[in-house]
N, C-alpha and C positions, 0 to 999 in steps of 0.2 A: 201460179200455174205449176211450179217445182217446188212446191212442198211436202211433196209425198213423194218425193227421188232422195234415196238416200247416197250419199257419195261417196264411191268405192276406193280406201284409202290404197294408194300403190305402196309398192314394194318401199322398205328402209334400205338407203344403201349407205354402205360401209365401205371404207377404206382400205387396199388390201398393200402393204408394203414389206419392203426389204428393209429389216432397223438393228439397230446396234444393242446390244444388252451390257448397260455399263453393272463393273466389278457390285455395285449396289443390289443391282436387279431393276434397274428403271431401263425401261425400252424408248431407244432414242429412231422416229422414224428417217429413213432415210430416202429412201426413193418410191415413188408408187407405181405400183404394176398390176393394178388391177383395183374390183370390186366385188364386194360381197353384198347378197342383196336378201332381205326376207319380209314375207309377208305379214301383216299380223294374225296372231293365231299359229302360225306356222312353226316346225319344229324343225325346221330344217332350212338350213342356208342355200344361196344357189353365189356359187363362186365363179366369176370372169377374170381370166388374166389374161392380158393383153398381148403377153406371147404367143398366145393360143388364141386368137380370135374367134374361132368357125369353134371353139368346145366351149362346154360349160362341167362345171363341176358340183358339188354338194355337200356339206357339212354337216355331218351331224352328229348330236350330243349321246354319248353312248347311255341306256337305258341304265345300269347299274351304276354309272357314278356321273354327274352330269357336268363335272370337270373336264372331264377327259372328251375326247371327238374323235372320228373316223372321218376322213375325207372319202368321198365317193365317184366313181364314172359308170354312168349308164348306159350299158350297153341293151339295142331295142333291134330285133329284126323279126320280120317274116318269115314263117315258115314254109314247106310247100303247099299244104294245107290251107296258106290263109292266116294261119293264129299267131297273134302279136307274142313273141318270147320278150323277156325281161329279166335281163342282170345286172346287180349289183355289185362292183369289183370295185375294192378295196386300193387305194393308192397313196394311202399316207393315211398321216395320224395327227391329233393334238391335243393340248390341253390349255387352260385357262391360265393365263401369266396375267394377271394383275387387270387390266381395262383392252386386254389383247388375247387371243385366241393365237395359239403360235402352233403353227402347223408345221410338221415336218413332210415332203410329199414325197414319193420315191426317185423320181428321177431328177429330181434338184437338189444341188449341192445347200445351199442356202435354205435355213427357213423362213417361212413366210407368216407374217404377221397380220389378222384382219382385226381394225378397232373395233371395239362394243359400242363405239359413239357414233351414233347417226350424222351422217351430213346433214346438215341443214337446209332449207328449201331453197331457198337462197343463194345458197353452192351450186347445189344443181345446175337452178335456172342459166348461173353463171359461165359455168365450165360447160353446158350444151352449146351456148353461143359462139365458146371461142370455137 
């Protein structure tokens, strides 16, 4: 009877933490403070940190070099008109260090590290329960 439903894969999520850069260059994670999540297809991250509950954030790989990122806040209001406005503001940066994505964001002293490695289903399931 569901053979002809196709099943709509969710979001990938990522681990987003606060880590150590030893003298080598190897990034040691240290605490986590969030997650990073993307669709497939998608070219752009959607970033939660857990300091910030009620916001969300957004990642994305700048078109001229796809090392580099722009961290994003979507700012959406009404007008008196009625017509939905939409801005893009800029609130940090980053670039690709190794199996991490290392963001520097403006108002935090620390930067902030999301893995390239997908949690596993498994994890999830896991960490929903506790």
């Amino acid at each position: 009877m569901n053979d002809n439903v196709i099943p709509i894969k969710k979001s990938d999520r990522f681990g987003v933490y606060r880590a150590h850069v030893t003298d080598c260059g190897e990034i040691v994670e240290q605490e986590q403070l969030g997650f990073a999540f993307i669709k497939p297809g998608s070219r752009m991250f959607r970033l939660k940190l857990w300091m910030f509950p009620q916001e969300q954030y957004f990642i994305a790989a700048q078109e001229n070099d796809p090392t580099k990122y722009v961290v994003l806040a979507l700012d959406e209001y009404q007008t008196n008109g009625g017509e939905t406005r939409t801005y893009w503001n800029r609130i940090g940066a980053g670039e690709l260090q190794g199996c991490f994505i290392r963001l520097k964001l403006t108002l935090l002293n620390e930067e902030v590290f999301v893995s390239l490695f997908p949690e596993k289903e498994e994890a999830k399931e896991a960490h929903g329960a506790a």
